[in-house]
C-alpha positions in Angstrom: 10.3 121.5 165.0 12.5 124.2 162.5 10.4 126.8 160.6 12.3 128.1 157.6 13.8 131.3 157.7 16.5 133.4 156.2 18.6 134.3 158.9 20.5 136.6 157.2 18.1 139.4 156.7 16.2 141.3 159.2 12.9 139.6 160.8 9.7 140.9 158.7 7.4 143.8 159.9 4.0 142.1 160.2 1.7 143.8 157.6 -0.8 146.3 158.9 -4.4 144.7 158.8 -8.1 146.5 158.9 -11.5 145.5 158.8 -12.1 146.6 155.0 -9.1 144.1 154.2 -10.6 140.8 156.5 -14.4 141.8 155.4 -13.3 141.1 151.8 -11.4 137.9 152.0 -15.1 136.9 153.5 -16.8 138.2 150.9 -14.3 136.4 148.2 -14.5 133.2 150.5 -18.6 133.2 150.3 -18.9 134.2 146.7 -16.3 131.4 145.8 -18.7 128.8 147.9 -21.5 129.8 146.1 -20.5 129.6 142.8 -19.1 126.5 143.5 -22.4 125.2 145.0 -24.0 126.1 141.8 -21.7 124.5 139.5 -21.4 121.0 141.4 -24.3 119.4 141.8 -25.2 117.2 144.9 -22.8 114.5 146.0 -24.8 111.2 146.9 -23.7 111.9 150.9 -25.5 115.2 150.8 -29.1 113.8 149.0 -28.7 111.4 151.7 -28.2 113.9 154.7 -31.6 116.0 152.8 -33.2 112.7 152.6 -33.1 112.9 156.4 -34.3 116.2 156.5 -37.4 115.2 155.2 -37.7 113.1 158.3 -36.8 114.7 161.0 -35.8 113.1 164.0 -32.6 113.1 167.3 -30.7 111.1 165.8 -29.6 108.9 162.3 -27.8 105.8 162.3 -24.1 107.5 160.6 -24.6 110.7 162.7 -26.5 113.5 165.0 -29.0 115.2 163.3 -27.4 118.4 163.0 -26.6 118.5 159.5 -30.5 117.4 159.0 -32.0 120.6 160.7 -29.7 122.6 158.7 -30.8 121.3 155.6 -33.9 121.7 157.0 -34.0 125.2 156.9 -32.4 125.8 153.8 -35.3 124.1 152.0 -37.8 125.7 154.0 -36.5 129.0 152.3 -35.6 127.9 148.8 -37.5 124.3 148.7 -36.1 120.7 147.7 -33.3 122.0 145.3 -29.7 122.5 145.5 -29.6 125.9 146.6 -32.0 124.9 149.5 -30.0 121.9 150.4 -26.5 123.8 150.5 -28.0 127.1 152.1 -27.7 126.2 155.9 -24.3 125.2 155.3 -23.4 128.5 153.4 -24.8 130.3 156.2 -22.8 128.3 158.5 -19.4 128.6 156.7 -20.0 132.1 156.9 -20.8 132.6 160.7 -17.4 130.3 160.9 -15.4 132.8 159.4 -16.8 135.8 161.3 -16.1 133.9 164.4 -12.8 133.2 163.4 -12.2 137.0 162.6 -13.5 137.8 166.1 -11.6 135.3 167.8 -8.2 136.0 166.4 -9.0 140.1 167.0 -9.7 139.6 170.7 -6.9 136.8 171.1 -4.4 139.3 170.0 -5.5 142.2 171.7 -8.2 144.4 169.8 -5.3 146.4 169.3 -3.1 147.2 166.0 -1.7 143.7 166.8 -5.6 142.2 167.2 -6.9 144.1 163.9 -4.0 142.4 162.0 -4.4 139.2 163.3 -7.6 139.5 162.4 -7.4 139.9 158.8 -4.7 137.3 158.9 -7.6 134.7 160.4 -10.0 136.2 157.4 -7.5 135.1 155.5 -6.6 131.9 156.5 -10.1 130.5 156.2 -10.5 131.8 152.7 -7.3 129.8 151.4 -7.4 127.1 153.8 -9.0 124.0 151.2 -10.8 122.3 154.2 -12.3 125.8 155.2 -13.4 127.1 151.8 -14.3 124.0 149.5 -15.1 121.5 152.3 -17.7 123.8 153.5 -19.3 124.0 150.1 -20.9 121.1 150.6 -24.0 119.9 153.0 -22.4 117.6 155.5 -22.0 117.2 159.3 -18.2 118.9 158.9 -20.1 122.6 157.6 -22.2 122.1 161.2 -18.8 121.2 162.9 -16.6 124.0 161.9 -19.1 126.7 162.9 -20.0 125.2 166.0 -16.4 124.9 167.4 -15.3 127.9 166.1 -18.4 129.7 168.2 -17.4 127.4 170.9 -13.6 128.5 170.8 -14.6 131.8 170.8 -16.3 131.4 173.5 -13.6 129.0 175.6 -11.1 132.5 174.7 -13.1 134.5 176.2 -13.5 133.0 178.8 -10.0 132.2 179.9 -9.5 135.7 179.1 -12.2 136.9 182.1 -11.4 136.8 185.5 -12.2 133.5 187.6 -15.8 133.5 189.6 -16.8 136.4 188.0 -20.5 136.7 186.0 -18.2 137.9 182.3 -16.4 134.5 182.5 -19.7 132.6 183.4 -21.5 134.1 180.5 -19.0 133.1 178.1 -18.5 130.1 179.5 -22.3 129.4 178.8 -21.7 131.0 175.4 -18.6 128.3 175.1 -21.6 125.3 176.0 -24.3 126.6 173.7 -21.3 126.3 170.3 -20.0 122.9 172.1 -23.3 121.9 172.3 -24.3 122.4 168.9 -20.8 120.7 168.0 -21.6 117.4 169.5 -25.5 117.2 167.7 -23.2 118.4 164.6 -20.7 115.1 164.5 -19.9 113.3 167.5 -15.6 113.5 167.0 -16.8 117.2 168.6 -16.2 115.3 172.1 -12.5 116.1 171.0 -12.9 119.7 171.5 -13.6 119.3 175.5 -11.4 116.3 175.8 -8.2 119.1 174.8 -9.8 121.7 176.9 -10.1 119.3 179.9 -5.9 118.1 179.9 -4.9 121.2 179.4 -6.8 122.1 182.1 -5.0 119.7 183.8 -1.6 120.0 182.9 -1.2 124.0 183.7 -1.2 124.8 186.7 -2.9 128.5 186.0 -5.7 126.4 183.8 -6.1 124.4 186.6 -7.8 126.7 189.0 -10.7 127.1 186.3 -11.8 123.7 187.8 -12.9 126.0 190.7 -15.5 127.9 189.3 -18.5 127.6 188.1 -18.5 128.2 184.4 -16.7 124.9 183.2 -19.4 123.1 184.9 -22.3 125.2 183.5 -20.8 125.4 180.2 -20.8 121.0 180.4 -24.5 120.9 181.9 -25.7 123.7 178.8 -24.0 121.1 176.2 -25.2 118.3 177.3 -28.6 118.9 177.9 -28.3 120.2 173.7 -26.9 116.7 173.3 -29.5 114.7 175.7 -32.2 114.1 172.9 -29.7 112.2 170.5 -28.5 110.4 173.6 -32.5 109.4 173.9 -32.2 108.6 170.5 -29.8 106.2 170.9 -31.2 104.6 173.5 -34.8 104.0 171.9 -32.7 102.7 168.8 -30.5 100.1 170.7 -27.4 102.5 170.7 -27.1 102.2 166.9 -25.6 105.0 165.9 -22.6 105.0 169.2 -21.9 101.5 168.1 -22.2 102.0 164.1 -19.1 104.9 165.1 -17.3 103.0 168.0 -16.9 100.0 164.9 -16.2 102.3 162.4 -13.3 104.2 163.7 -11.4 101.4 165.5 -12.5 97.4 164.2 -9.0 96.9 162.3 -8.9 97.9 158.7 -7.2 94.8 155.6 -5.9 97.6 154.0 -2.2 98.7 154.4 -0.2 98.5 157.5 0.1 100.8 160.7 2.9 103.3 158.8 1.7 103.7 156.1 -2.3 104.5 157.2 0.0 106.9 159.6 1.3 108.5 157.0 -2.0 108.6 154.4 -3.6 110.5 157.8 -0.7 113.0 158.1 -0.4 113.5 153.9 -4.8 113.7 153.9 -4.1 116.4 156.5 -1.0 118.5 154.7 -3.5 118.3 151.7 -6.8 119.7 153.6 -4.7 122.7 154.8 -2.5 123.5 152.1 1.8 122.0 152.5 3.5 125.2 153.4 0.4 126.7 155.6 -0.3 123.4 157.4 3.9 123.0 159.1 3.3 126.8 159.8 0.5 126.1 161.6 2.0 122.9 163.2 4.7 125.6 164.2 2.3 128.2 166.0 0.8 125.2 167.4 4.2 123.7 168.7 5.2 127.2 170.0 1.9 127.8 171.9 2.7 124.7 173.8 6.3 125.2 174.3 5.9 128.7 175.5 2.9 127.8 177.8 4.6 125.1 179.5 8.0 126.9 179.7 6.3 130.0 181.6 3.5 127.9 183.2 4.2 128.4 186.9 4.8 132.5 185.9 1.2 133.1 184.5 -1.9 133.9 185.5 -4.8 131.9 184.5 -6.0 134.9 181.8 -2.7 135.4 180.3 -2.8 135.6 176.5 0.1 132.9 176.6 -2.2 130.6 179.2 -5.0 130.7 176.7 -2.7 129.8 173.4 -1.6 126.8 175.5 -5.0 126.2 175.5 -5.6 126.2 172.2 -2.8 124.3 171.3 -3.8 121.4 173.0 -7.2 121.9 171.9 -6.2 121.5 168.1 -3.3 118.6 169.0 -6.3 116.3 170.9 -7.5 115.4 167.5 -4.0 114.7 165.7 -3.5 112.9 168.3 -6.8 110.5 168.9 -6.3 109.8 164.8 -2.7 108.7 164.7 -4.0 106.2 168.0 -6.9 104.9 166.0 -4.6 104.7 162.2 -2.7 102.3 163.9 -5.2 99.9 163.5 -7.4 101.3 160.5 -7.4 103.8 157.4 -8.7 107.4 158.5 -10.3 109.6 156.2 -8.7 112.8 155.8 -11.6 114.8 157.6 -11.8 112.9 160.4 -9.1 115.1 162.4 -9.9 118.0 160.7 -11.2 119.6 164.3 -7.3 120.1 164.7 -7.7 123.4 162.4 -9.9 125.8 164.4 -7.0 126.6 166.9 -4.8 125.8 165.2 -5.8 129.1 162.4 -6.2 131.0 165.4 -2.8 130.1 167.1 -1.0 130.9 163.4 -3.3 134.1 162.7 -2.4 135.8 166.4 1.2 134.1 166.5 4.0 137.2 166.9 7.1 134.9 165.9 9.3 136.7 162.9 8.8 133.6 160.4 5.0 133.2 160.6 5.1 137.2 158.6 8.0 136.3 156.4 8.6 134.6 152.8 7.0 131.7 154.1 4.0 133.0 155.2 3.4 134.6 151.6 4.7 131.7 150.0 2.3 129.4 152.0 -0.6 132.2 150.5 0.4 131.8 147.2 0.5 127.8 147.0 -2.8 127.7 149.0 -4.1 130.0 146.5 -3.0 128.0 143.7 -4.2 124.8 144.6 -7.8 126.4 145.8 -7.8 127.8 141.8 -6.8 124.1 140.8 -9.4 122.1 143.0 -12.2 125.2 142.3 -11.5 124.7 138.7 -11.4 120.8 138.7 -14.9 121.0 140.4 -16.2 122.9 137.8 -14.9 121.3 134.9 -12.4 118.6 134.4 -8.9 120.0 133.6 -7.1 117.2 135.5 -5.9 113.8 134.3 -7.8 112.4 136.5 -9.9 109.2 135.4 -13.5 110.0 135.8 -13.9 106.5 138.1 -11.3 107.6 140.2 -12.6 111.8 140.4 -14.7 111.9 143.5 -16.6 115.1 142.3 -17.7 112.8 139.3 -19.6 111.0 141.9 -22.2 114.0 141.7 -22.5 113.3 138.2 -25.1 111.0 135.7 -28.2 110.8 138.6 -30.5 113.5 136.3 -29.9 110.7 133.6 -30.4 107.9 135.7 -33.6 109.5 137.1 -35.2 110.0 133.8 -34.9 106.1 132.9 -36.1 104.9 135.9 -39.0 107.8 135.9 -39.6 106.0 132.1 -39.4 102.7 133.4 -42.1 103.7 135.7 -44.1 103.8 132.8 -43.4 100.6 131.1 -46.3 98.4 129.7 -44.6 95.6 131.5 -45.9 96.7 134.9 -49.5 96.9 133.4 -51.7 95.3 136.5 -49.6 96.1 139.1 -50.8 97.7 142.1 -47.9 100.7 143.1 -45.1 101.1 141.3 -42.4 101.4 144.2 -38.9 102.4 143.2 -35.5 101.3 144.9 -31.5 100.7 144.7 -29.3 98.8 146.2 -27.2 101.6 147.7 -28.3 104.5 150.2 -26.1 106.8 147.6 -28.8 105.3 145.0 -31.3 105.6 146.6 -31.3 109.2 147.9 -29.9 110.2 144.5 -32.9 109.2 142.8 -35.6 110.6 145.3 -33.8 113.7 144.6 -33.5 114.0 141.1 -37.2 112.2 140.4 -39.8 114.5 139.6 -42.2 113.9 142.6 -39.4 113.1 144.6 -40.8 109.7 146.0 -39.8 107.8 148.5 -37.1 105.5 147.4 -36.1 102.3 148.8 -32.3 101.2 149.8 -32.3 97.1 149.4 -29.1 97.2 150.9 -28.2 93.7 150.2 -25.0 94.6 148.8 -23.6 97.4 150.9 -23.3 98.2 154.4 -26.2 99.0 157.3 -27.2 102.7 157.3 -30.5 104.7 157.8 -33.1 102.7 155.4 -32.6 100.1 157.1 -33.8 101.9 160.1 -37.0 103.3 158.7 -39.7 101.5 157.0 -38.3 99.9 154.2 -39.1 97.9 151.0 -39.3 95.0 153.3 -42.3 96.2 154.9 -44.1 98.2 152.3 -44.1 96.6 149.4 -47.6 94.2 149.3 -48.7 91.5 147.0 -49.6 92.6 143.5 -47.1 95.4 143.9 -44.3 96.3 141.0 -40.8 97.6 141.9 -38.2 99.1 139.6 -34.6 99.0 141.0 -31.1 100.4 140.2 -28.4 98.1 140.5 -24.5 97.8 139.2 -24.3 97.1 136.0 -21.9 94.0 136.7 -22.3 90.3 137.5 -22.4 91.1 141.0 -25.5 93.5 140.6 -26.9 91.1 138.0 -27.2 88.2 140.7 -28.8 91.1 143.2 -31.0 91.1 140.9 -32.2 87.6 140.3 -32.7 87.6 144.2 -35.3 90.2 144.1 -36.7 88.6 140.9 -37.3 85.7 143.4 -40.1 87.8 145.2 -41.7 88.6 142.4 -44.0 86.7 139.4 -42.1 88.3 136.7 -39.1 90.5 136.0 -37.6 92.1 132.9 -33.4 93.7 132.5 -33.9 96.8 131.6 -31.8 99.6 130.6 -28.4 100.2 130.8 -27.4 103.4 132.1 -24.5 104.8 131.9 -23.4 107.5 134.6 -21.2 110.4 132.9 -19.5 113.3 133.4 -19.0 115.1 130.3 -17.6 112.6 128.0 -16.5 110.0 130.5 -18.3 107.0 131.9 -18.1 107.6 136.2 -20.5 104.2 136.5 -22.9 102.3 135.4 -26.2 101.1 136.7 -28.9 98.7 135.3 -32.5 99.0 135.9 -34.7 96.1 136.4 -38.2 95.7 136.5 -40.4 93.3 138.8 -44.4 92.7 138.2 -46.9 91.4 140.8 -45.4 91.2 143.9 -46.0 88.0 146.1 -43.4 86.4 148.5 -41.3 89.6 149.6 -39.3 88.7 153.1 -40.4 90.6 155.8 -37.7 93.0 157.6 -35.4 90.8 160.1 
């Protein structure tokens, strides 16, 4: 791979670094989140990860229940709202970036050399996209980022001890406990020990690692963290490892191999920024090259041993990705486990280009497009059509809320028993418990959409008795109006209602139509 550089001048002096420099690029990093977690309101995925937290168990049908716990706590301390949904993950985000700070300082030395690097790390997770603005939000990737960067911390530490001895045991532990927490987090975290594990057994000096205890230990720590959601599965006919298996390799319609190739690489080069995501490619590529070059001339703590290790760490991902576009579309966070090393391999890397006009050139574009995508979140200053926006999707559910919360109170559904409330879609679904005023439990029909959690817990299907009413939420379309006439079939009456349309600011995101049932008397039972 070429790096740019101007080979005409001299190579750059790296830039002196120091604590006061790295501690504020956290600081601007965690004031940024949270005035973007004020300004945005929930996303439907993240009502739907809370509505798990209010039932707490190993395991959901899209994921392990990590981002659930988190969620968890947050509204323990600042109740059902959005501060207390997005406050474990804002905690999270910022024991990511300390760990990232740590890591790159001990990587490079604790030296001059590991005090720079490790404002260059503090740096590189504030302007890094998927590292800032990713973590605003409350999903499984805010768990995932902290726990492998604790867990790569840990890994570099202990590479860095000596073999068989009680330092490299204990971090080796410490390595389980974040790998651990990674795989309850999101379960592409296998990743992270599937690198570790072939470059273990492609250097020789990584190899003798197999001999000692901690790698073992550190496997039996993780697991055991990750036993209850396999217990989960189990009780649940392996739902949630099959829902996964299907959903990142049954062949996609959509495109063809190169070109889902190429959306994967382009959803990646946007996460990280163009000009910072080839350098990191670049420390990443080096790391390897070096490693294997000087492999049979290391020891197995060599700084340049534990680079390689990272490198293949971060490449596993890319790698795993590319395998399964070829036979289906990949959303852009999928790989995004590649980044943790890879920031640490860029922000410790001693090569002349990675401190020259690139490297603040890469700063400055990052910067840029973090102001555009910060600003966009907050208010609409692209030309992007409000269907098309996926921050509009957090729009319009206050609005919709308030007519189904009036629906509620219709004379129609006079001399029905309880008023039950649903939608079609999870995304509804959650949105309105959310935003209702007694936050109720909401039903997901899910005759329309795909199998997820609902259908898993007790559902309309079950709960709903005769002489019940119901007031639903679907798509305000011919395809929502037929959804409709099948739920009208359980019922003695039904009545259109409103419809509502979904906004943000002037422009229409959706629309949704309520309808209204009375008297409830031949609902299926749940298959």
């Amino acid at each position: 791979m070429t790096i740019p550089v101007d080979l005409a001048t001299k190579p750059p002096v790296a830039p002196p670094g120091s604590w006061t420099s790295a501690a504020s690029w956290i600081l601007v990093a965690a004031v940024l989140r949270a005035g973007l977690s004020g300004l945005v309101p929930l996303l439907p995925d993240e009502t739907y990860y809370w509505e798990w937290s209010r039932q707490l168990e190993a395991g959901y049908f899209d994921h392990p229940p990590g981002i659930a716990l988190l969620i968890a706590a947050g509204t323990r301390l600042f109740g059902n709202t959005s501060m207390g949904v997005r406050a474990g993950p804002a905690m999270a985000a910022l024991l990511m970036h300390l760990a990232a700070v740590v890591c790159a300082w001990q990587l490079a030395g604790r030296g001059p050399g590991g005090l720079r690097a490790a404002t260059r790390a503090a740096m590189l997770v504030a302007l890094i996209p998927i590292a800032t603005l990713g973590l605003v939000l409350a999903t499984p990737d805010a768990v995932l980022f902290a726990s492998a960067m604790f867990a790569l911390l840990g890994v570099e530490r202990a590479l860095a001890a000596p073999l068989r001895s009680w330092r490299s045991l204990g971090w080796w532990t410490i390595a389980g406990v974040g790998l651990g927490a990674a795989f309850v987090a999101k379960y592409t975290a296998v990743l992270l020990p599937m690198g570790l594990v072939i470059a273990c057994v492609l250097h020789p000096a990584l190899r003798k690692r197999f001999a000692e205890p901690g790698p073992w230990i550190a496997s039996i720590v993780a697991l055991g963290l990750f036993a209850p959601v396999v217990a989960w599965n189990a009780f649940n006919n392996w739902v949630s490892f099959r829902f996964q298996l299907g959903h990142g390799f049954s062949p996609s319609a959509r495109g063809n191999p190169l070109s889902r190739e190429l959306e994967m690489l382009g959803g990646q080069i946007g996460l990280a920024s163009p000009i910072l995501f080839l350098l990191m490619a670049g420390a990443v590529w080096f790391a390897m090259r070096d490693g294997w070059r000087m492999r049979r001339d290391v020891s197995p703590t060599d700084p340049m041993t534990r680079r390689f290790a990272l490198a293949v760490i971060s490449v596993a991902p890319l790698a795993f990705f590319a395998i399964s576009a070829w036979r289906r579309s990949v959303e852009a966070n999928w790989p995004a486990m590649i980044y943790p090393g890879a920031m640490m391999l860029l922000a410790t890397t001693d090569k002349p280009w990675s401190y020259g006009r690139w490297w603040h050139r890469g700063q400055a574009f990052a910067a840029i497009l973090l102001t555009i995508v910060a600003w966009q979140a907050a208010t609409p200053i692209l030309p992007i059509p409000p269907r098309k926006d996926p921050i509009a999707r957090a729009h319009g559910w206050e609005t919709l809320a308030a007519a189904v919360d009036h629906s509620r109170q219709s004379d129609f559904l006079e001399g029905t028993v309880d008023r039950w409330v649903a939608a079609d879609r999870y995304q509804d679904a959650s949105e309105l418990a959310f935003h209702l005023a007694d936050q109720p439990t909401v039903f997901a029909l899910n005759l329309g959409g795909r199998t997820n959690q609902y259908d898993i817990w007790p559902n309309a299907y079950d709960k709903i008795r005769p002489g019940d009413g119901l007031v639903v939420a679907f798509d305000a379309d011919a395809k929502g109006d037929s959804l409709a006439g099948v739920v009208g079939s359980w019922f003695a009456e039904s009545q259109r209602g409103v419809t509502v349309p979904l906004r943000r600011g002037d422009g229409v995101v959706t629309e949704r139509r309520i309808w209204l049932y009375r008297i409830a008397r031949d609902v299926p039972r749940r298959q």
